[in-house]
N, C-alpha and C positions, 0 to 999 in steps of 0.2 A: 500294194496299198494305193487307196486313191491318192493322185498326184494335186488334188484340191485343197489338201489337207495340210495342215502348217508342220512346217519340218520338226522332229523331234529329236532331239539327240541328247550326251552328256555332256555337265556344264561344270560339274564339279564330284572328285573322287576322296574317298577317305579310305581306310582299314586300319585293324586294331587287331592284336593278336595277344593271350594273357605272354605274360613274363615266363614264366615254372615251361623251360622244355625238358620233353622224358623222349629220350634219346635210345636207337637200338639197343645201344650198349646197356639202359637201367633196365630193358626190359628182357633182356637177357638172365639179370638178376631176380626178376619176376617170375618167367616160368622158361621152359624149355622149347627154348629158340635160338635164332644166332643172328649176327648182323649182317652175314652173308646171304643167309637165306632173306632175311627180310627184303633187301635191295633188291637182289636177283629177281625177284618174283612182283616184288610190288613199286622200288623204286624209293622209297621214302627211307629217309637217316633217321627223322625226326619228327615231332609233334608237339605245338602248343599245347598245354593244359589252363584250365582255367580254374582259380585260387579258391577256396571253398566259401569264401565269400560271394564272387561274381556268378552272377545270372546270366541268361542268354541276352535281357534287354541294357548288361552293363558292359556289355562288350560289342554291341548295337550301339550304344549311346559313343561311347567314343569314335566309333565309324561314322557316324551321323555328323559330329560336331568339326571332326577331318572333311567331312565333302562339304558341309555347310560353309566351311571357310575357302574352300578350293574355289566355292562357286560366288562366293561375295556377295552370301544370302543370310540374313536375319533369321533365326530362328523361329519369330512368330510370324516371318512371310512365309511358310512352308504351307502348300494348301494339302498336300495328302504325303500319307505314309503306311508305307506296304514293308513290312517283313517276311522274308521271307524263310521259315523257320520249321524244324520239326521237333524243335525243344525250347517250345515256349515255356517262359519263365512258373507260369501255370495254364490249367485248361481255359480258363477268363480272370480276370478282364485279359484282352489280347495282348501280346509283350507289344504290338507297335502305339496303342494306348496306353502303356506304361512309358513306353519312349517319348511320347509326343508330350504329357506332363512331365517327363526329364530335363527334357530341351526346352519345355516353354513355350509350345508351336500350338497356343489354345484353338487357334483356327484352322488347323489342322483336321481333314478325317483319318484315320486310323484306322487298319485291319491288317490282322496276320495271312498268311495267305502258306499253305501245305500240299506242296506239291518234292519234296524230298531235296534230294541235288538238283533238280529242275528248275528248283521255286526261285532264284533268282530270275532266270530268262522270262519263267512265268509272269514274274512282278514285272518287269522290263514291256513285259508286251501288254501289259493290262496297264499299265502307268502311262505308256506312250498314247494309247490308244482314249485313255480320257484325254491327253493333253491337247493332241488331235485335234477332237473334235470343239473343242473351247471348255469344256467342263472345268477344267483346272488350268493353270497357265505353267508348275511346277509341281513335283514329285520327290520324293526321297525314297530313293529303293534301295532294302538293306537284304542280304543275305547275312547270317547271321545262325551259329549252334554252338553248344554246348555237346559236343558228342561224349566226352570223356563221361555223360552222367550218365547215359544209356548204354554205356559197355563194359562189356564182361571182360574183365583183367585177369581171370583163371581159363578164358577161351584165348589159345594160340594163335587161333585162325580170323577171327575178327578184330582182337585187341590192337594188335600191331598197325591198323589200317587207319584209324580215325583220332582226329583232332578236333581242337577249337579256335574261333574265330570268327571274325565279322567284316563283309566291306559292302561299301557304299558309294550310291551314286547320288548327286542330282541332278533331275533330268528338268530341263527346259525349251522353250523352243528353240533353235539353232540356223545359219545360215539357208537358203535354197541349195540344196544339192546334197547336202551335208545331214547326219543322224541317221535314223532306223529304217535302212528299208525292206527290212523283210523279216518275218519270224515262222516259224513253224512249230507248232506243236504238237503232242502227242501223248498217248497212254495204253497201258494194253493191261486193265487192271483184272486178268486173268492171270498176270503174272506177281500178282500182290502179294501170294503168300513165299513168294523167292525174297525178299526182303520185307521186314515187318518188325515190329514193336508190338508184341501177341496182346498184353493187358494195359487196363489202365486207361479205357474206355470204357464205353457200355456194353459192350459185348464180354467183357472178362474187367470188371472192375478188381481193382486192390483189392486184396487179401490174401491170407498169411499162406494160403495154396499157391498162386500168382508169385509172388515174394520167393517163395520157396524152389518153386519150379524155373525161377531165373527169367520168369516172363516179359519183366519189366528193361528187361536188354535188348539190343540191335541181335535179330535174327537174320542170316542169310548164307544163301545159297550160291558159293563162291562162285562154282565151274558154270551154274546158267545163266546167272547174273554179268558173268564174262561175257557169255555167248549173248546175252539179248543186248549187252553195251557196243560190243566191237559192232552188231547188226546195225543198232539205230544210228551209232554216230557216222556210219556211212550213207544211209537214206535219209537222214537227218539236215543232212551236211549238203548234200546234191538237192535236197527237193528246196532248201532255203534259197540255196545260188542261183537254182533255180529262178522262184519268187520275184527274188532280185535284177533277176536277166541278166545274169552274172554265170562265169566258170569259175572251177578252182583253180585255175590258172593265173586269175582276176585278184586271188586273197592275199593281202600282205600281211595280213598276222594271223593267226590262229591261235582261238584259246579255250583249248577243250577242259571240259571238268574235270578237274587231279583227282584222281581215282584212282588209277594205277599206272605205271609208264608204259605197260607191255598193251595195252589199249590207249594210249595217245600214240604211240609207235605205229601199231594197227592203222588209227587215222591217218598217219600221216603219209605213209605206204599208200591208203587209195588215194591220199588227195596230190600224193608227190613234191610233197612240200617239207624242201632243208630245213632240219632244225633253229634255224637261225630266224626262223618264219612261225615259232611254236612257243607258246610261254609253256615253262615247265616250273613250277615251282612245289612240286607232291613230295620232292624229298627234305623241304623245309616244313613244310605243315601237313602231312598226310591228308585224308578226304574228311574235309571241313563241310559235308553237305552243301546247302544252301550259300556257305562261306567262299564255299573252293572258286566260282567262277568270278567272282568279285574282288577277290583275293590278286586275284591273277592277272587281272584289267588294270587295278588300280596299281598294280607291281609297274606292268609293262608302262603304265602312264607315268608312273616317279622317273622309269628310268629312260625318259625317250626313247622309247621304242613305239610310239606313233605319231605321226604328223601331218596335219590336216590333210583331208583329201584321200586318206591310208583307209583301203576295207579290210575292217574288221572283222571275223567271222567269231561265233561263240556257239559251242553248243555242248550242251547235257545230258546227264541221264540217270534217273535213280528210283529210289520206290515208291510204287503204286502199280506196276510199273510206268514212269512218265520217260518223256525226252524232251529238250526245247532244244531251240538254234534259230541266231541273230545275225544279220548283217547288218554294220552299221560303218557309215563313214563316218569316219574320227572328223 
């Protein structure tokens, strides 16, 4: 990044997770599974669900209102607001327009932003990057879904993987030396149809075909989806450090997207980094999309597990196919 540019970092963290957890063990009563296999293979005990009342921008909202107070910011000082989601509350008005008349933030801009598990980093680098250049002086970037509405609870093989939740940052300018110096991004959307939500756009709108044929769920392609994650989040990981003029040798925290453990394991084999240098939190909330990498920062931040001057490393990966990855000094 140009070194002319005013520091960017985070100033305040929230998250919010629903109450209702469905635990290996209810979903054993559900269909035919076990809680051994579950763990073995993917890492996760457990999963938020969110209550048939909340939406994806009501579980946004209470992450919003955690980092808003973190950061000792008014809700109508808030100048932009990026969600980052792939189960917006509907297809318009955007859920971070529905957030921003929540919170009362009228001077706020608003947009969703769909980039899958990515879409946090994503929002991260598009927020910084207005803050930057002087366009806004402040950000609130939410990662944010509702997965439990887009899956299929008679599928073995994806149900047991995904939860709900929300977290949140606000980002402001921050000391000299200190915030975001580096991101990387990526896509290889030849790999789109490995993970996908088939209807319910314009290419297969609703109806009772779509409905019928179970369209309207989280599709995907476990074993390539494996293979294209363990791939990026090592090129991912090295071109960022990269960026940064940094090694892995350099990172004091790592906090990859909960996905699965047997792919942060992966990571952390090339990066050669003790678990004690890893947030892991996929067997409390399984893969939160958008939620999971926010989820995880803001974990590591309750529990002092960073302290100024601490590089942070963050990176992603999910459908489109995307990947992102940050370095940021705490």
């Amino acid at each position: 990044m140009n070194t002319h540019l005013r520091p960017v970092g985070v100033i305040g963290t929230g998250k919010y997770v629903p109450e209702r957890i469905l635990t290996n063990q209810d979903m054993e009563k559900m269909m035919d599974t076990n809680d051994e296999w579950i763990v073995s293979r993917t890492g996760i005990r457990e999963r938020h669900i969110a209550a048939a009342e909340q939406a994806t921008s009501d579980l946004a909202y209470e992450a919003a209102k955690a980092a808003a107070a973190s950061a000792g910011i008014k809700h109508e000082d808030i100048e932009l607001i990026i969600v980052a989601t792939v189960t917006p509350d509907s297809a318009f008005p955007s859920t971070a327009c529905i957030l921003q008349d929540k919170l009362g933030a009228k001077g706020a801009a608003a947009f969703d932003l769909s980039a899958a598990c990515s879409g946090f980093v994503y929002g991260l680098a598009t927020a910084t990057s207005l803050i930057q250049t002087g366009m806004y002086n402040n950000a609130l970037v939410i990662g944010a879904d509702c997965l439990s509405r887009i899956t299929d609870y008679t599928d073995r093989n994806t149900s047991v993987l995904f939860g709900d939740g929300a977290g949140a940052v606000i980002l402001g300018e921050v000391p000299e030396g200190r915030g975001f110096k580096s991101f990387d991004l990526g896509a290889e959307g030849a790999g789109g149809p490995l993970l996908n939500l088939q209807a319910g756009g314009s290419r297969l709108p609703a109806s009772e075909e779509t409905v019928a044929n179970k369209q309207h769920y989280i599709y995907m392609n476990g074993r390539e989806v494996f293979k294209f994650a363990v791939r990026v989040m090592g090129t991912a990981t090295i071109d960022v450090l990269a960026k940064a003029g940094l090694g892995k040798e350099d990172v004091d925290l790592f906090i990859p997207h909960q996905a699965n453990i047997r792919i942060i394991q992966s990571a952390m084999q090339r990066l050669d980094l003790p678990e004690e240098k890893v947030v892991i939190n996929v067997d409390k909330y399984a893969n939160t999309s958008a939620a999971s990498i926010p989820l995880a920062l803001v974990e590591a931040a309750e529990e002092g597990r960073m302290k100024p001057g601490d590089k942070v490393l963050m990176v992603g990966f999910g459908g489109g196919l995307t990947w992102g990855a940050s370095v940021l000094v705490w």
